[in-house]
N, C-alpha and C positions, 0 to 999 in steps of 0.2 A: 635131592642134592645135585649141584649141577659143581663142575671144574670152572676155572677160570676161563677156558673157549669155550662154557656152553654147552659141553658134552654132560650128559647120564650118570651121573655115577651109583644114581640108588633110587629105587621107587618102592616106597608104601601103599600095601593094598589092604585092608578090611572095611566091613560092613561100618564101623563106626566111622568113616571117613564120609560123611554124608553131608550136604548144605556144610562146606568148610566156611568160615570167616575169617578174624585175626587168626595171624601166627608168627611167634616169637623164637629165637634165639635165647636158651637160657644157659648152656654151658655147651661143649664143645660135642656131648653126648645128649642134647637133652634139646627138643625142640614143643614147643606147646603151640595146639590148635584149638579154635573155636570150634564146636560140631554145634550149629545152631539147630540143626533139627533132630540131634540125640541131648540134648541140652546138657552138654558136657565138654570141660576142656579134656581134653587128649593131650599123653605123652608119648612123642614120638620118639625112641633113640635106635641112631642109628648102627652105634656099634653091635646088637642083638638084633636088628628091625621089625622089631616090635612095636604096637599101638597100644598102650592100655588107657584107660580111665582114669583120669587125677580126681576130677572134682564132677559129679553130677548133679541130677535134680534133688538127689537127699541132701545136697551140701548149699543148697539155694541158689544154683543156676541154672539160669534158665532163658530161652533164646541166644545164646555169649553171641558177640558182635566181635567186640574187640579188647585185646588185653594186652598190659604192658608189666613189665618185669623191673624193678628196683634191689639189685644184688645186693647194694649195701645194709638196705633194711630186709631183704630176704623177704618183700611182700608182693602178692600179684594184685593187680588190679583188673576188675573183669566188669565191661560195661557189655550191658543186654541190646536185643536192637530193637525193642520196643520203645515208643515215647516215654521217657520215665528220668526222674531227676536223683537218681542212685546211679551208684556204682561201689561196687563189693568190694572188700580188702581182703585177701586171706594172708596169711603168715604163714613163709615155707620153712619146713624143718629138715 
């Protein structure tokens, strides 16, 4: 997280922060990462700064590239970075 000049205000460290890709904005506590070489999106929030797991390879992701968030339908969308003519839906609760 940075300020409005650019300044530090917070940095995330664990093991799962590895080959990062997309990352989203989902609520004011709540930021999602691609970890394409733990094939899993990560939840970042920053009020605790904590990393955990949302979705991995038991949930069918796998390489994430990139992902986008639709608040109104509450679904994410998670495209792989292999060649391939998918892209995932899940439905957040």
């Amino acid at each position: 997280m940075v300020d409005a000049s650019l300044n530090i205000l917070q940095t995330f460290t664990s093991p799962l922060l590895q080959d990062l890709r997309g990352i989203i904005s989902v609520t004011e506590d709540q930021v999602l990462v691609c970890s394409h070489m733990n094939n899993s999106i990560l939840l970042l929030q920053p009020s605790t700064n904590t990393v955990t797991t949302l979705l991995g390879k038991d949930d069918g992701i796998d390489s994430p590239h990139s992902l986008a968030y639709c608040p109104d339908q509450k679904r994410l969308y998670i495209a792989p970075s292999y060649l391939t003519d998918t892209i995932k839906v899940y439905q957040i609760m």
